[in-house]
C-alpha positions in Angstrom: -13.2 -5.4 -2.5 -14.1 -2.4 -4.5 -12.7 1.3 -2.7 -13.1 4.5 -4.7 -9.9 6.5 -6.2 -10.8 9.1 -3.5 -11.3 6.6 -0.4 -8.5 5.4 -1.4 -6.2 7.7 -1.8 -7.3 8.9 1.7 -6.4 5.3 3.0 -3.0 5.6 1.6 -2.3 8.9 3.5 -3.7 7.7 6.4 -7.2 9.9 6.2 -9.9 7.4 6.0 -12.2 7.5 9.1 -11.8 4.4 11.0 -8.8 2.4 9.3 -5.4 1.6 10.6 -2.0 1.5 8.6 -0.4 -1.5 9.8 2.4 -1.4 7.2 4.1 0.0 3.7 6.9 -0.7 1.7 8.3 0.2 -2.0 8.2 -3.2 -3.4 9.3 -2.0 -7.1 10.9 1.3 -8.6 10.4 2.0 -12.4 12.0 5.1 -14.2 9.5 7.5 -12.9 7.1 6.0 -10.7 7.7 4.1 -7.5 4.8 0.8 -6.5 3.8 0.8 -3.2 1.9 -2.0 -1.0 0.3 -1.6 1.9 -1.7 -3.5 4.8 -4.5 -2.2 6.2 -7.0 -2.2 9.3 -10.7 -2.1 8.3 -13.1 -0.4 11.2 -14.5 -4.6 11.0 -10.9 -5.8 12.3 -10.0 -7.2 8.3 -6.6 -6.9 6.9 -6.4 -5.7 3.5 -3.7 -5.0 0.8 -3.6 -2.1 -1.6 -0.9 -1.4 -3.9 -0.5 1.7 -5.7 2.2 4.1 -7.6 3.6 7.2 -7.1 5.6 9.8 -8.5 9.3 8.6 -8.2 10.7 12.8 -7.6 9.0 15.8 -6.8 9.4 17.1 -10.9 6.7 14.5 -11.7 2.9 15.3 -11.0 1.4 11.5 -10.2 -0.8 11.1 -7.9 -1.8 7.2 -6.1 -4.6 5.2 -8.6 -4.4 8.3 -11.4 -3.8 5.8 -14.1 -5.5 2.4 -12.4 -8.1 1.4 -10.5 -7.6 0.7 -6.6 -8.6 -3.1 -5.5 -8.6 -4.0 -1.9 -7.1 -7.8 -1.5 -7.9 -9.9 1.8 -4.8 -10.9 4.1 -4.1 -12.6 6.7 -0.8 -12.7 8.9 1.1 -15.8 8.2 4.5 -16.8 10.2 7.4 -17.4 8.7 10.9 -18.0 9.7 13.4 -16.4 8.1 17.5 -17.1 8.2 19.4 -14.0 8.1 23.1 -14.6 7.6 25.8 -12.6 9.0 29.9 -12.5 9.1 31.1 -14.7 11.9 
């Protein structure tokens, strides 16, 4: 699904009329920016992901989709089990 830089960038701060942050996490870090994905509530009830980058400090001036274009991805939830393993 299509979203403008501007919608976007209001979804990612948590500004756009009607959706819902369910969820966001760094899931890579490169020298100066840092990628982003998030899940999202559409006013419809639809999950969506967006991922995006950021500036990785405050001396660098980079704002979410400057350099690419925002694409919202249909999700769905999907259990899992994970094993976690600890010291006995």
């Amino acid at each position: 699904m299509n979203i403008s830089k501007e919608d976007a960038r209001e979804l990612v701060y948590g500004d756009l009329e009607g959706w819902e942050t369910v969820e966001s996490e760094i899931v890579d870090v490169l020298r100066w920016s840092n990628i982003y994905r998030g899940i999202f509530k559409s006013p419809e009830g639809k999950h969506y992901s967006l991922e995006w980058a950021e500036a990785a400090t405050e001396q660098q001036d980079e704002l979410p989709f400057e350099y690419d274009d925002p694409e919202l991805v249909e999700v769905k939830a999907v259990p899992t089990m994970v094993i976690k393993w600890e010291p006995k």
